[in-house]
N, C-alpha and C positions, 0 to 999 in steps of 0.2 A: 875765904876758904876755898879750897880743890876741891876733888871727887873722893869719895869715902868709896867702900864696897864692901855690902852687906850681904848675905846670908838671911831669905825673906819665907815666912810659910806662904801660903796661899790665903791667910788672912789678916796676912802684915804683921806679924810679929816677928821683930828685927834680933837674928838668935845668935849672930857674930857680926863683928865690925872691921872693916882693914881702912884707918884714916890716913894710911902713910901718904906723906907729902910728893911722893914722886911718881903717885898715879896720874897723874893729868900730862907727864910728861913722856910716862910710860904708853899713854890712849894719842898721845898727839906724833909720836914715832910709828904707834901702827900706824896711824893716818896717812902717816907721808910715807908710808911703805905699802896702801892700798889693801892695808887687810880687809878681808871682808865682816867683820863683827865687832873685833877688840878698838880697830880705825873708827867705827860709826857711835862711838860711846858719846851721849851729846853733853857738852860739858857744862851747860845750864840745866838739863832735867835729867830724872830717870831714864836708865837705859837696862833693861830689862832680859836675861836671859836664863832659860830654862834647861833642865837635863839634855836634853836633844841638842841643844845647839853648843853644850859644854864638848862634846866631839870635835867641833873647828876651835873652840875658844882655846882649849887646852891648849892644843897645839902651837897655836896663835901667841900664845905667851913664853912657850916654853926657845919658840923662836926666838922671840926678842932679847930673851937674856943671854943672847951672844950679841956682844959686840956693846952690851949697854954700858952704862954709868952703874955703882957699885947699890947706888940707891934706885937704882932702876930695876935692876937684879934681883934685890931685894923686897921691891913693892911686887914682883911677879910671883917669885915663891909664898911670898904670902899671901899673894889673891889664890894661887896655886891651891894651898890647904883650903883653903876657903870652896874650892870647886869640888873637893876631897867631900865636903860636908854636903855637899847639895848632891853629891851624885848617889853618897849613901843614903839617902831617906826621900820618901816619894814627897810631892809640893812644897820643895825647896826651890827658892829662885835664887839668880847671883843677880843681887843689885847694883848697878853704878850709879850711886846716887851722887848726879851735879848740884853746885851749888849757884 
């Protein structure tokens, strides 16, 4: 399995899923472009972030999908919506749950 990315309360109830296959590819192109957030996502555990730090992440993603693969494009808009949800309601986290 890749990296899923959920949508977390503050008591772990998991309230949306994004399983697309082309996140691991999407977190390893930050990488080798020295993001500072969406690059450090660890691709064996949890990588954890909060309303505050969705200000760089956003951003972070929306970059990438220049220049990507069409399913890379695609795993960002949908983490995209997914940041949509955590920023509307207070102890929301975006998960990047490794496998």
């Amino acid at each position: 399995m890749g990296i899923s990315v959920q949508v977390r309360t503050f008591t772990g109830t998991v309230e949306a899923t994004c399983p697309h296959p082309a996140i691991a590819a999407l977190c390893g192109r930050a990488a080798s472009q020295n993001l500072p957030l969406l690059g450090c996502v660890d691709p064996y555990d949890d990588t954890v972030f909060n309303r505050s730090q969705l200000r760089v992440l956003i951003p972070e993603l929306r970059a990438l999908t220049d220049g990507s693969t069409a399913e890379e494009a695609e795993a960002a808009h949908e983490i995209l919506a997914l940041t949509a949800q955590v920023e509307r309601r207070a102890h929301r986290y975006l998960v990047f749950n490794g496998d």
